[in-house]
N, CA, C and O atoms as a Maestro MAE file, in Angstrom:
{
 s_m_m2io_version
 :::
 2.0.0
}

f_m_ct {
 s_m_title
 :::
 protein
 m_atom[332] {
  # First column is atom index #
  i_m_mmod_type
  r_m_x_coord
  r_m_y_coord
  r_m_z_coord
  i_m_residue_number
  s_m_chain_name
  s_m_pdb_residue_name
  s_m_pdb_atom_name
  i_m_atomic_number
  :::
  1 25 0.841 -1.170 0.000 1 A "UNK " " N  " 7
  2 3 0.000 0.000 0.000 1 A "UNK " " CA " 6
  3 2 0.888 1.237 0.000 1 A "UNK " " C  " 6
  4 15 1.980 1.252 0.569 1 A "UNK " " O  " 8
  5 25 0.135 2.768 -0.976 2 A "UNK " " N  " 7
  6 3 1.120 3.759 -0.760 2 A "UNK " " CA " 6
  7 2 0.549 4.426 0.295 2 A "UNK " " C  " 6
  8 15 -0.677 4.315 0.333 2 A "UNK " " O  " 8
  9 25 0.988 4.999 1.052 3 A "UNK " " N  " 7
  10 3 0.804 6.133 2.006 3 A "UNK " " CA " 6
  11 2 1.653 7.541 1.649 3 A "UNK " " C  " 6
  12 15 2.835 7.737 1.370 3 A "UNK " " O  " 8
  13 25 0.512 8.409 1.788 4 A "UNK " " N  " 7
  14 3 0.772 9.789 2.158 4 A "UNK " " CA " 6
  15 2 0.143 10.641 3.302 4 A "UNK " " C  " 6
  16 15 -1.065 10.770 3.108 4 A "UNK " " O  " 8
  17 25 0.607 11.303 4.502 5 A "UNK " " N  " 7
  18 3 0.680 12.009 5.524 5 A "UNK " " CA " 6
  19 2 0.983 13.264 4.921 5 A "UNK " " C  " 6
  20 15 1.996 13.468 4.251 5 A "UNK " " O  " 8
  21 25 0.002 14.192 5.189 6 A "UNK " " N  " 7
  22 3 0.077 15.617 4.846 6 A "UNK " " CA " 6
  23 2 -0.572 16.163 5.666 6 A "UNK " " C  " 6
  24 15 -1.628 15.739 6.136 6 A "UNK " " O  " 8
  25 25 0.271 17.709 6.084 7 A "UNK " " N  " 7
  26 3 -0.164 18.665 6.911 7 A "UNK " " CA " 6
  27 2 -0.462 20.106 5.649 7 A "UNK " " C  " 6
  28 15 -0.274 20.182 4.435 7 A "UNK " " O  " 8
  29 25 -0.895 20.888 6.477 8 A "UNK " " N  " 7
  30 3 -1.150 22.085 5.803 8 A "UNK " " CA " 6
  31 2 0.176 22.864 5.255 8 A "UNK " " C  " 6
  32 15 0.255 23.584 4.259 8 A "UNK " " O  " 8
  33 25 0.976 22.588 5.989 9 A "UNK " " N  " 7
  34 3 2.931 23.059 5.871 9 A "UNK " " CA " 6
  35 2 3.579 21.939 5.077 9 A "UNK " " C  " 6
  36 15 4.266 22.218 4.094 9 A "UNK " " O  " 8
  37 25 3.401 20.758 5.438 10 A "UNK " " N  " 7
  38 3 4.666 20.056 4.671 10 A "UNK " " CA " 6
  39 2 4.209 18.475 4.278 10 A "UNK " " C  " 6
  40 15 3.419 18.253 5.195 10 A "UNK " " O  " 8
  41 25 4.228 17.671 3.741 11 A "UNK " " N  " 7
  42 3 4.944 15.973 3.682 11 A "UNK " " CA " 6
  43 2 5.535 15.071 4.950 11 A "UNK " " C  " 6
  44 15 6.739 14.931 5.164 11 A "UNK " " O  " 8
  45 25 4.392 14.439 5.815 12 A "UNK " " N  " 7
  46 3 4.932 14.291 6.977 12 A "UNK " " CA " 6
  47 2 5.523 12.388 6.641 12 A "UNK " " C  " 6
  48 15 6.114 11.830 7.566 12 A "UNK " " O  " 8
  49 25 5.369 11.886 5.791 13 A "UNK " " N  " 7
  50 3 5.083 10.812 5.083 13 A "UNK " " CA " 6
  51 2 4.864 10.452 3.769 13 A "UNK " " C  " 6
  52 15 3.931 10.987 3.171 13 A "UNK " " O  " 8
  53 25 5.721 9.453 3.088 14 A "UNK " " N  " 7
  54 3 4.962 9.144 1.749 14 A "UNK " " CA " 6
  55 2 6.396 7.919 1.456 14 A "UNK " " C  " 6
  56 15 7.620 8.051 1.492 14 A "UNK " " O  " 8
  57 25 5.278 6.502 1.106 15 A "UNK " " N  " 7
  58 3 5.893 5.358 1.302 15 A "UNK " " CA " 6
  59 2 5.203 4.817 0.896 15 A "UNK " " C  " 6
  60 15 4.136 5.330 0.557 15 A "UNK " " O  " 8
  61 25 5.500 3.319 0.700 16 A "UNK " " N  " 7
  62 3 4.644 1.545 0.891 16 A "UNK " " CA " 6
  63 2 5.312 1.542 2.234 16 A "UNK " " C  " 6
  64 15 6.351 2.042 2.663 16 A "UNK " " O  " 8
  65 25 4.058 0.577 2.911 17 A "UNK " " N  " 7
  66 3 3.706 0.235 3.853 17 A "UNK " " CA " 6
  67 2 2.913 -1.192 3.769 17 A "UNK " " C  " 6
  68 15 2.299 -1.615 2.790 17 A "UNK " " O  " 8
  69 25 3.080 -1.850 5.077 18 A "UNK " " N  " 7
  70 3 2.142 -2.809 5.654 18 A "UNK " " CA " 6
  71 2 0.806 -2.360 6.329 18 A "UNK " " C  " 6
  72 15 -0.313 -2.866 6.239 18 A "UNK " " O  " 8
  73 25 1.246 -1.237 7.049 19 A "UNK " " N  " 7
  74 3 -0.413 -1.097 7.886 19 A "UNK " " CA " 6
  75 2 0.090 0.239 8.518 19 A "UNK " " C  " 6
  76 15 1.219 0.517 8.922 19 A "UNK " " O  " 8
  77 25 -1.136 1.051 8.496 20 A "UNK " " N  " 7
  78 3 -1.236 1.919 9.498 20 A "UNK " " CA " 6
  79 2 -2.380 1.913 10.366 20 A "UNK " " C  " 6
  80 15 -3.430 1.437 9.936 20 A "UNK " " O  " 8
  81 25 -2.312 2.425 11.650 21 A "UNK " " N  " 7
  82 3 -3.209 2.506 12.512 21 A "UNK " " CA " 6
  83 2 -3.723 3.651 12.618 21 A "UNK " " C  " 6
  84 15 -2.920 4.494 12.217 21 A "UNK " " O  " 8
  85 25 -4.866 4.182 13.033 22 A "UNK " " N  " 7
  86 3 -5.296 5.438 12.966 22 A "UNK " " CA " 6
  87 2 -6.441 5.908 13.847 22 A "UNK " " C  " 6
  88 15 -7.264 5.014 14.045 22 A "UNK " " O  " 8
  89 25 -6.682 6.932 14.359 23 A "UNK " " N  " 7
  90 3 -6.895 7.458 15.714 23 A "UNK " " CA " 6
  91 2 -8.735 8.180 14.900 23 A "UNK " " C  " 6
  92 15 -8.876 9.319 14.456 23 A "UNK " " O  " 8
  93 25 -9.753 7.176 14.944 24 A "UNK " " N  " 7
  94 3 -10.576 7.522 14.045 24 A "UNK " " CA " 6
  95 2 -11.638 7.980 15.184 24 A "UNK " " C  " 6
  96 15 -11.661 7.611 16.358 24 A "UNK " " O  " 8
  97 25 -12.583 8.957 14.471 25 A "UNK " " N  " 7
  98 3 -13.439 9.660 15.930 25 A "UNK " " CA " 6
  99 2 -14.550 8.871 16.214 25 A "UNK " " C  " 6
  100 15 -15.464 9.379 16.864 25 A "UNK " " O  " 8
  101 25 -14.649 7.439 15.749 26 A "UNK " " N  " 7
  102 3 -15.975 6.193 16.005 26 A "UNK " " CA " 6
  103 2 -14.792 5.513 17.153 26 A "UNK " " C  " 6
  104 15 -15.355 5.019 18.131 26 A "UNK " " O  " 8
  105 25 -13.337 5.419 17.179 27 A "UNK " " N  " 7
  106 3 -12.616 4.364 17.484 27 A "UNK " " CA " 6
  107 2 -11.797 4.330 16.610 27 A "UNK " " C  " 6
  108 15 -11.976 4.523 15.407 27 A "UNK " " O  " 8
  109 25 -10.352 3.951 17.445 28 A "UNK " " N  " 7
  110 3 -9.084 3.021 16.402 28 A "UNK " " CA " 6
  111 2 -9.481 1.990 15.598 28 A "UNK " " C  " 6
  112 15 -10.161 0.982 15.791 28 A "UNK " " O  " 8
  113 25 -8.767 2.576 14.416 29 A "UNK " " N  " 7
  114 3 -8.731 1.220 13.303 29 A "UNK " " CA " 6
  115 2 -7.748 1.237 12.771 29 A "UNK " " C  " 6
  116 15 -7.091 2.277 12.731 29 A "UNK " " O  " 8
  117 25 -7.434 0.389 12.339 30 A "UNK " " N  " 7
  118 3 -5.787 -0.473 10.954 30 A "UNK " " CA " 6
  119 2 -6.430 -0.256 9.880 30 A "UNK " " C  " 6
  120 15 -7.652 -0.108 9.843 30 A "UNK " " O  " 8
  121 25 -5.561 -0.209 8.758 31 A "UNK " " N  " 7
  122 3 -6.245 -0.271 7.535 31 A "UNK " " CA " 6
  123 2 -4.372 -1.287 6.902 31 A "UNK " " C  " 6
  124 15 -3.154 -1.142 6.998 31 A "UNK " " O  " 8
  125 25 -5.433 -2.269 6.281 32 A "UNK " " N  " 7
  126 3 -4.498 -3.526 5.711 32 A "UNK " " CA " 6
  127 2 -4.730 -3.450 4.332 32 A "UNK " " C  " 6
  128 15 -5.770 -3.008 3.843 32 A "UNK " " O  " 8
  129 25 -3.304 -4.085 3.390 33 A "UNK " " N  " 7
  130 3 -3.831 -4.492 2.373 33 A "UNK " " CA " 6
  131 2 -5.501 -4.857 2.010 33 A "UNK " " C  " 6
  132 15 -6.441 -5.381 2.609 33 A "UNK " " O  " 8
  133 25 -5.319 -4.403 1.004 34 A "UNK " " N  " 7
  134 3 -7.188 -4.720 0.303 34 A "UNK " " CA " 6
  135 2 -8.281 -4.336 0.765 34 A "UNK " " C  " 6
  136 15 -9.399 -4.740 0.443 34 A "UNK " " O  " 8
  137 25 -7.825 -3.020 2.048 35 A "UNK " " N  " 7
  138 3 -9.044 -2.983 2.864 35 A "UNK " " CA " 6
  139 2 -10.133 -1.990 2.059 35 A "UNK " " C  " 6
  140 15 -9.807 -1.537 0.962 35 A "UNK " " O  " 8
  141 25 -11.053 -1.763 2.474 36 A "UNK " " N  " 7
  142 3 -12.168 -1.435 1.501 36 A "UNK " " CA " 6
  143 2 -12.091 0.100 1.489 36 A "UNK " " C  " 6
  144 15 -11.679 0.693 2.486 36 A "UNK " " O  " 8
  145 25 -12.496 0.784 0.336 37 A "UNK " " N  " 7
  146 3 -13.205 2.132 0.185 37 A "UNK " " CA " 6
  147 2 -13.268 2.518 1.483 37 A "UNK " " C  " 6
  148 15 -14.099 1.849 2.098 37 A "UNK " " O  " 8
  149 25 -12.577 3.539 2.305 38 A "UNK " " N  " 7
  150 3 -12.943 4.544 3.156 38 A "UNK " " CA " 6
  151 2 -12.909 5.601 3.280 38 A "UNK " " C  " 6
  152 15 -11.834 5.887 2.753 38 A "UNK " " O  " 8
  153 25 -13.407 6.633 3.679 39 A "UNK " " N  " 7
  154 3 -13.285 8.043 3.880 39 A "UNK " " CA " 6
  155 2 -13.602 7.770 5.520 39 A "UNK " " C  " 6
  156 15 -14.477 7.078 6.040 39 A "UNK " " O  " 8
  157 25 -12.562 8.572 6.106 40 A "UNK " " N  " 7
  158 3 -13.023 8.979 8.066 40 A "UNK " " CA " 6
  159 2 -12.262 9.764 8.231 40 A "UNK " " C  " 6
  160 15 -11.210 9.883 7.602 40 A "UNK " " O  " 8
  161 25 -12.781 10.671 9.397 41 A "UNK " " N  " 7
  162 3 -12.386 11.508 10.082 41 A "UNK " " CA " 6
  163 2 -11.680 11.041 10.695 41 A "UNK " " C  " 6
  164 15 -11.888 9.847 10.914 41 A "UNK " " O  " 8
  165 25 -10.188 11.812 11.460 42 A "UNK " " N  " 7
  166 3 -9.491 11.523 12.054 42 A "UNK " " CA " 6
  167 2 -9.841 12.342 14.401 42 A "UNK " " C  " 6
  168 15 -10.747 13.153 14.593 42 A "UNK " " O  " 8
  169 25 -9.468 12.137 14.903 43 A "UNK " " N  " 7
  170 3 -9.477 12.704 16.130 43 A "UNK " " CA " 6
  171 2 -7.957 13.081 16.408 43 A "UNK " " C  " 6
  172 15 -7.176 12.787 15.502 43 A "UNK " " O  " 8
  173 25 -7.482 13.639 17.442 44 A "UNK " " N  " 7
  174 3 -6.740 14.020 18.272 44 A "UNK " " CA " 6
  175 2 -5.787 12.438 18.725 44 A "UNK " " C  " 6
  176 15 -6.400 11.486 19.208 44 A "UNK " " O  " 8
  177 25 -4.386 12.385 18.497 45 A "UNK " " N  " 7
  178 3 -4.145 11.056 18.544 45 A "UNK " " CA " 6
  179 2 -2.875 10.704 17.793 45 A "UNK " " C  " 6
  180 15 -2.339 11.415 16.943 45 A "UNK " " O  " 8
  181 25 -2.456 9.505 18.218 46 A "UNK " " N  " 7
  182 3 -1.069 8.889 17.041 46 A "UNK " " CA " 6
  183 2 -1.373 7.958 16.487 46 A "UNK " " C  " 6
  184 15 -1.906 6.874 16.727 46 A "UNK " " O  " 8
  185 25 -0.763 8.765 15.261 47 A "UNK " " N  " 7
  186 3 -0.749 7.409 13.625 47 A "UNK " " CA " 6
  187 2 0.057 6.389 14.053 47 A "UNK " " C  " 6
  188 15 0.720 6.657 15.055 47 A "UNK " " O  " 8
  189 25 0.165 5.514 13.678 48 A "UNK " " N  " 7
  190 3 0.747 3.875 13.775 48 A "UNK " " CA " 6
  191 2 1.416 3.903 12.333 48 A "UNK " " C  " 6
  192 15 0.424 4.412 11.811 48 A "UNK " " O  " 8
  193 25 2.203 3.782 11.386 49 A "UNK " " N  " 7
  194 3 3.274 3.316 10.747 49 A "UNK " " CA " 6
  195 2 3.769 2.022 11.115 49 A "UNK " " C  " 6
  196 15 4.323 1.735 12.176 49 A "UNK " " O  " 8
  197 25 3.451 1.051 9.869 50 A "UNK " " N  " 7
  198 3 4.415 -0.133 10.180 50 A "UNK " " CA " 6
  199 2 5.109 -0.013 8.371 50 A "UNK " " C  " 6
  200 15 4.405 -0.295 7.401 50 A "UNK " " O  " 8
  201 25 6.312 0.367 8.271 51 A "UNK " " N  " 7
  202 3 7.020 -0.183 6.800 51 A "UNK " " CA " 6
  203 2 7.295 -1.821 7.077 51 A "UNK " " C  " 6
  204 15 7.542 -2.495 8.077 51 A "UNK " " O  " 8
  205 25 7.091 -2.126 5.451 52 A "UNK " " N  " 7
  206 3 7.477 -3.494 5.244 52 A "UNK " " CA " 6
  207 2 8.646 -4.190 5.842 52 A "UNK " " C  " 6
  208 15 8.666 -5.414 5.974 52 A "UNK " " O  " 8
  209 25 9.485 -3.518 6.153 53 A "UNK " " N  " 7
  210 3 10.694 -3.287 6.923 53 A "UNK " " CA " 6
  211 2 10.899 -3.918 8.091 53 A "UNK " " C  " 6
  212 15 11.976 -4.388 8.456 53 A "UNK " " O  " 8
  213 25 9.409 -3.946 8.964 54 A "UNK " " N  " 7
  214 3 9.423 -3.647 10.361 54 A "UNK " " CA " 6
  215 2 9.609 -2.249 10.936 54 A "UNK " " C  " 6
  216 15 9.135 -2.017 12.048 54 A "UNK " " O  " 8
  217 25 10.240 -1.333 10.291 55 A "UNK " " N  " 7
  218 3 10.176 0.031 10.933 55 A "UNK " " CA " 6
  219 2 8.849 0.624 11.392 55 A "UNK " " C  " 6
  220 15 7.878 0.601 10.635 55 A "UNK " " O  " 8
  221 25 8.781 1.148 12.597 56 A "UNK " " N  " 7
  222 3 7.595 1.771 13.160 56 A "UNK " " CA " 6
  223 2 7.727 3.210 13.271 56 A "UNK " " C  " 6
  224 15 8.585 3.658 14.033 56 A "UNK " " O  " 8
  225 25 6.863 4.113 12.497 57 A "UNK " " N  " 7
  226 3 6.902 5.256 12.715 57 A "UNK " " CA " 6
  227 2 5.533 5.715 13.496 57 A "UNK " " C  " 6
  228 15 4.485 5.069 13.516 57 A "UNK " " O  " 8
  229 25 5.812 7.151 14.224 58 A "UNK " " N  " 7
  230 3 4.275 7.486 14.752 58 A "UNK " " CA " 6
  231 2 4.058 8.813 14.391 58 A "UNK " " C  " 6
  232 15 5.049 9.407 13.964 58 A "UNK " " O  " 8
  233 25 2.656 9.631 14.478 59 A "UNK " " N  " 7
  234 3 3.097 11.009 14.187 59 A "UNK " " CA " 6
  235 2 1.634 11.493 14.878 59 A "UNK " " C  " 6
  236 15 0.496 11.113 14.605 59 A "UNK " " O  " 8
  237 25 2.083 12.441 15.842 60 A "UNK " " N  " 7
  238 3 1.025 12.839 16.901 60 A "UNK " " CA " 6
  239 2 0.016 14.332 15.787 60 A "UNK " " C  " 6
  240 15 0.455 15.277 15.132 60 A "UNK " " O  " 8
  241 25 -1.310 13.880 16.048 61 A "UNK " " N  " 7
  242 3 -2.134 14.705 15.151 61 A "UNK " " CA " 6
  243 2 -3.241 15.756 16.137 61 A "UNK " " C  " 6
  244 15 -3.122 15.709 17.362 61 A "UNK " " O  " 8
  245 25 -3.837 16.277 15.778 62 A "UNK " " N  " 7
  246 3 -4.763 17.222 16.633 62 A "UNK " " CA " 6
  247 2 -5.950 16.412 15.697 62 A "UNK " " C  " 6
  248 15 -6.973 16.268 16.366 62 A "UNK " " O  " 8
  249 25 -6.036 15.985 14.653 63 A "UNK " " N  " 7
  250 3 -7.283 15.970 13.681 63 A "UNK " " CA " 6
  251 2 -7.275 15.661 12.403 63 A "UNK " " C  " 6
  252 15 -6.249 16.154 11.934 63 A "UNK " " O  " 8
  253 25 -7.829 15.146 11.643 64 A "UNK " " N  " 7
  254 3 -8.101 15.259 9.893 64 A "UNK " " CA " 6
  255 2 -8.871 13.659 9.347 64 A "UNK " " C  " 6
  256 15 -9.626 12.802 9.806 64 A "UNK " " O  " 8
  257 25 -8.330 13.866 8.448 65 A "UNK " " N  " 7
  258 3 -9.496 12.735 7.661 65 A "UNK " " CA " 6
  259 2 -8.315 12.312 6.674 65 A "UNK " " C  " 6
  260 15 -7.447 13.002 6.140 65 A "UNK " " O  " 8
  261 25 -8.614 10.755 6.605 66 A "UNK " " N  " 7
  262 3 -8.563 9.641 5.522 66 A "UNK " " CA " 6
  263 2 -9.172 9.569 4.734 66 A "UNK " " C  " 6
  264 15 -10.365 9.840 4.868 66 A "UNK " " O  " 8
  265 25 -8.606 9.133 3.416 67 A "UNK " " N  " 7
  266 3 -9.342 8.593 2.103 67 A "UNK " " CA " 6
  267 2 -8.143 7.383 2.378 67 A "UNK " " C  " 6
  268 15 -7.023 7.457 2.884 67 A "UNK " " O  " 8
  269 25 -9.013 6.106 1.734 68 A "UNK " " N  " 7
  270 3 -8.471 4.700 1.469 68 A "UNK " " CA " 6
  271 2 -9.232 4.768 0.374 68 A "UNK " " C  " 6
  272 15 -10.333 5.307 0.267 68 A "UNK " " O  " 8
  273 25 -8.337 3.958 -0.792 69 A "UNK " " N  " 7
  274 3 -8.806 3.719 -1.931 69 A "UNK " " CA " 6
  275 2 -7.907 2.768 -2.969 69 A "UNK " " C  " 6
  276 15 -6.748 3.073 -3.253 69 A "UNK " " O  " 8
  277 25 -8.525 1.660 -3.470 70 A "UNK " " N  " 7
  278 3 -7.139 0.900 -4.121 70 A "UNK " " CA " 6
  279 2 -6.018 1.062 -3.615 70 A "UNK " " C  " 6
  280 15 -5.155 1.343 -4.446 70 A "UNK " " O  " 8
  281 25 -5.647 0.991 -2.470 71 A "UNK " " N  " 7
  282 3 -4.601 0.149 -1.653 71 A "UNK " " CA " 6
  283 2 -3.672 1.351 -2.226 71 A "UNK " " C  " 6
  284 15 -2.575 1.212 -2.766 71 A "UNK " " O  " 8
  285 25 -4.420 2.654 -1.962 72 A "UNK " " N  " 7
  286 3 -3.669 3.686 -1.790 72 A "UNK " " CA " 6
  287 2 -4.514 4.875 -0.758 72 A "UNK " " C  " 6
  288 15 -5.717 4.993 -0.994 72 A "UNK " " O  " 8
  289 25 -3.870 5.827 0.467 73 A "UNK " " N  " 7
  290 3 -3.870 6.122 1.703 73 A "UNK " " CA " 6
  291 2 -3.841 7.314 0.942 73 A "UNK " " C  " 6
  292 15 -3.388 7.332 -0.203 73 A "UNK " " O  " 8
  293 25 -4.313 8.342 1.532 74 A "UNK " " N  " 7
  294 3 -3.720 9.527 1.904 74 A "UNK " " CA " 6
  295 2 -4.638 10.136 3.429 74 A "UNK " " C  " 6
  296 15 -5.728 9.755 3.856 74 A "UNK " " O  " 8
  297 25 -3.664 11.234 3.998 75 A "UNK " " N  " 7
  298 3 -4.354 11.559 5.223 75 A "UNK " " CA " 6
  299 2 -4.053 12.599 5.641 75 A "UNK " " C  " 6
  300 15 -3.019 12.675 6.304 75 A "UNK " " O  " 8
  301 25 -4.800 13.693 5.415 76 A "UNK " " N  " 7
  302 3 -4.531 15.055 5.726 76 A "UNK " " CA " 6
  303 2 -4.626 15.343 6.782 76 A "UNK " " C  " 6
  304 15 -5.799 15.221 7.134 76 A "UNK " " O  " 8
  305 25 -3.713 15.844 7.904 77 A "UNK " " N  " 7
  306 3 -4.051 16.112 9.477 77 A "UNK " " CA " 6
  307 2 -3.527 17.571 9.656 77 A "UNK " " C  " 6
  308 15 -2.983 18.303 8.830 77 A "UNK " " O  " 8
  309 25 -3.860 17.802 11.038 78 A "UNK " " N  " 7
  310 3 -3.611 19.035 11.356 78 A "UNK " " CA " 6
  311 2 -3.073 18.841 12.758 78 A "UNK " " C  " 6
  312 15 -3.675 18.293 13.681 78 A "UNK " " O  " 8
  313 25 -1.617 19.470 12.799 79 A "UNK " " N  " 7
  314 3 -0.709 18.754 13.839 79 A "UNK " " CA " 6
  315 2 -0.473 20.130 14.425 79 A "UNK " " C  " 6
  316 15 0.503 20.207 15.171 79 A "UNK " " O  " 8
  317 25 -1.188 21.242 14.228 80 A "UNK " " N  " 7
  318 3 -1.488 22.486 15.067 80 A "UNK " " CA " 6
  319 2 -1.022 23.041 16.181 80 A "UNK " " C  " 6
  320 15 -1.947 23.813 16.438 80 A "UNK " " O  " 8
  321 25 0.054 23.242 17.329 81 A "UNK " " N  " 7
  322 3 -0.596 23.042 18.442 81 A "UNK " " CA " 6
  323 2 0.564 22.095 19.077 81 A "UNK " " C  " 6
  324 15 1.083 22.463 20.131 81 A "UNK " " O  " 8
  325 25 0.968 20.926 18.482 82 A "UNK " " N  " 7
  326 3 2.218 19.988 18.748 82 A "UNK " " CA " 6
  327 2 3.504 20.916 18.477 82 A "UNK " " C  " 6
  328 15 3.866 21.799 17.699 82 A "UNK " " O  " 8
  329 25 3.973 20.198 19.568 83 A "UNK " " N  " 7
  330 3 5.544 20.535 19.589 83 A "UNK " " CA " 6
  331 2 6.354 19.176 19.077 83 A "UNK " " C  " 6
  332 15 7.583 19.180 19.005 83 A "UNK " " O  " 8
  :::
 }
 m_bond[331] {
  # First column is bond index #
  i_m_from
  i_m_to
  i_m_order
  :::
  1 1 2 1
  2 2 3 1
  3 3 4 2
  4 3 5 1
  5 5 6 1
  6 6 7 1
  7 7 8 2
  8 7 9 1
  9 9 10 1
  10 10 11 1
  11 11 12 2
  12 11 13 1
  13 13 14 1
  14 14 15 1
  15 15 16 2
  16 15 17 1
  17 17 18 1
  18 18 19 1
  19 19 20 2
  20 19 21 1
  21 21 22 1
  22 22 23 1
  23 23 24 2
  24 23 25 1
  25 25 26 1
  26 26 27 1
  27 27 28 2
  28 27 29 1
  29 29 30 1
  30 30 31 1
  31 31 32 2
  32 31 33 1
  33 33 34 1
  34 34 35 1
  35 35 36 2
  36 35 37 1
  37 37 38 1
  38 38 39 1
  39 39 40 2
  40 39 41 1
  41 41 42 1
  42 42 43 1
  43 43 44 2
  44 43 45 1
  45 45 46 1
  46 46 47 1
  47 47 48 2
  48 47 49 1
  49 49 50 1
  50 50 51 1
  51 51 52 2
  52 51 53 1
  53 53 54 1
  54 54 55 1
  55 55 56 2
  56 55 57 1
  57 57 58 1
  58 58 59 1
  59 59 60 2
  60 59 61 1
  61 61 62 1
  62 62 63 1
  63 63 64 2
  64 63 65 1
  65 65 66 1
  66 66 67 1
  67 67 68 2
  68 67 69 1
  69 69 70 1
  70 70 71 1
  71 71 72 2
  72 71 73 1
  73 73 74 1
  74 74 75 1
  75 75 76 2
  76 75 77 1
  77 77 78 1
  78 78 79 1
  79 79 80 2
  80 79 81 1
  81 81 82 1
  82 82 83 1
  83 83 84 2
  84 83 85 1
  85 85 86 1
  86 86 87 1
  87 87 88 2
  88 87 89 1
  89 89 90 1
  90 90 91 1
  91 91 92 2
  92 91 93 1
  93 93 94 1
  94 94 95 1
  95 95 96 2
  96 95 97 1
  97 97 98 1
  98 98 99 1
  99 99 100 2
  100 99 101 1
  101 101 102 1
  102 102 103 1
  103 103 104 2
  104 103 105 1
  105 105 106 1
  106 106 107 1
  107 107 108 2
  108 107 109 1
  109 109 110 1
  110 110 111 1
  111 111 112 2
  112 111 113 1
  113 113 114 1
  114 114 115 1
  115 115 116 2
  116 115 117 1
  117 117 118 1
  118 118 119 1
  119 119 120 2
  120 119 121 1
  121 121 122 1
  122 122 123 1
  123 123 124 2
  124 123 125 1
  125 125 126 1
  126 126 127 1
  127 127 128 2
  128 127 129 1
  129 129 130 1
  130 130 131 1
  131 131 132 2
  132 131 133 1
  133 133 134 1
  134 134 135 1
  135 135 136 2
  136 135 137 1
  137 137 138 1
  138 138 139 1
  139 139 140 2
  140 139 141 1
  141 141 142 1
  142 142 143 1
  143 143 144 2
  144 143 145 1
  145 145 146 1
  146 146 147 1
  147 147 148 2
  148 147 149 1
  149 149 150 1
  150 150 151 1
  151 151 152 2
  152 151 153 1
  153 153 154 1
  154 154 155 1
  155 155 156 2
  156 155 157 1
  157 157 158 1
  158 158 159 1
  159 159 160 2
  160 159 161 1
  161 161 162 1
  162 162 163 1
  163 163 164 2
  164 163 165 1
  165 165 166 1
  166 166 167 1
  167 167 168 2
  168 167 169 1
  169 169 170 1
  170 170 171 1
  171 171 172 2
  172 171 173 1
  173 173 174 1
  174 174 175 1
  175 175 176 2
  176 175 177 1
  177 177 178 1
  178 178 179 1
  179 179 180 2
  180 179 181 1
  181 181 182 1
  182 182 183 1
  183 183 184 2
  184 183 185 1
  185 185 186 1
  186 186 187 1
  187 187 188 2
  188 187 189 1
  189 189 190 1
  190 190 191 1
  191 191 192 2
  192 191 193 1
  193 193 194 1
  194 194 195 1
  195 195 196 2
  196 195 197 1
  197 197 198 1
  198 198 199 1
  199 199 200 2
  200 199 201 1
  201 201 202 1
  202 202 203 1
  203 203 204 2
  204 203 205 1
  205 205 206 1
  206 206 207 1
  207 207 208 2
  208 207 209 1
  209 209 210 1
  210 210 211 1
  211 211 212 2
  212 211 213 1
  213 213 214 1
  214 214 215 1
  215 215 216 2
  216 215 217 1
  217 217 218 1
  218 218 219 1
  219 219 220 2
  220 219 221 1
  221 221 222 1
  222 222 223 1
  223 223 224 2
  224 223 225 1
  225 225 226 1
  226 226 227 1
  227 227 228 2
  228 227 229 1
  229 229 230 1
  230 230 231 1
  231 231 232 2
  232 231 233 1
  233 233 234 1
  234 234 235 1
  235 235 236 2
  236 235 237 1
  237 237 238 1
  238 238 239 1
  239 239 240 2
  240 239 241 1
  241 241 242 1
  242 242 243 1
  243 243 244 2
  244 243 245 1
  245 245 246 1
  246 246 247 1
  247 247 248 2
  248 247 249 1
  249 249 250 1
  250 250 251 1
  251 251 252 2
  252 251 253 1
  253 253 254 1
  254 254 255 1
  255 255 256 2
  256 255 257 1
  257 257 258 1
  258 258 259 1
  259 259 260 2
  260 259 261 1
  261 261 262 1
  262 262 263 1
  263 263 264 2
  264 263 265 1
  265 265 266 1
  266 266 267 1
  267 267 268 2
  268 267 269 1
  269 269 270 1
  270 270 271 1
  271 271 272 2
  272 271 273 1
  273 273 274 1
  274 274 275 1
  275 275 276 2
  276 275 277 1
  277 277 278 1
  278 278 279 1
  279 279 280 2
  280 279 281 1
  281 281 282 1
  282 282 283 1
  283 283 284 2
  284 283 285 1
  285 285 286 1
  286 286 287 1
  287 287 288 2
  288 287 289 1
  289 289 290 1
  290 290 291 1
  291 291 292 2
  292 291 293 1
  293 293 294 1
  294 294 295 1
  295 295 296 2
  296 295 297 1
  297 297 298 1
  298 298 299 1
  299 299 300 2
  300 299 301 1
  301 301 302 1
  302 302 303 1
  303 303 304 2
  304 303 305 1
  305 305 306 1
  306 306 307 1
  307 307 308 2
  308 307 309 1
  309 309 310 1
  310 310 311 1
  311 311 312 2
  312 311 313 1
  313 313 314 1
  314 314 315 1
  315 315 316 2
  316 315 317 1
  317 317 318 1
  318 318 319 1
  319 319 320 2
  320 319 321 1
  321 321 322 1
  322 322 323 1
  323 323 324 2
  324 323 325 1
  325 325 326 1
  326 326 327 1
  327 327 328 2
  328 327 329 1
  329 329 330 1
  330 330 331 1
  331 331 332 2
  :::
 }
}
């Protein structure tokens, strides 16, 4: 899967990946290979990063929203506020 992490300032992310986790305002969810059509809002919270690698990245958000689509990510947040 590709992933992209975007803020209003910069490229916080952009890769293949195994899975990310994500801080959604129903509840946490993963999104895996093949997972279906989504659009969600994001909450206040840390992304999960796993590269194929095993590398784990995290990235603390105030907010934003996902699109999943053909086993391609993007996720606009707003990290506002973080130091």
């Amino acid at each position: 899967m590709y992933l992209e992490i975007i803020t209003p300032e910069k490229k916080l992310f952009a890769g293949e990946i195994e899975l990310v986790k994500l801080p959604g305002t129903g509840g946490s969810f993963e999104v895996l290979m093949n997972h279906a059509a989504t659009i969600s809002t994001l909450m206040a919270g840390k992304i999960k990063v796993k590269e194929f690698n095993g590398k784990l990245s995290y990235f603390d958000i105030q907010g934003g929203v996902v699109e999943v689509v053909n086993n391609s990510i993007i996720i606009l947040v707003d990290t506002a506020g973080l130091v």
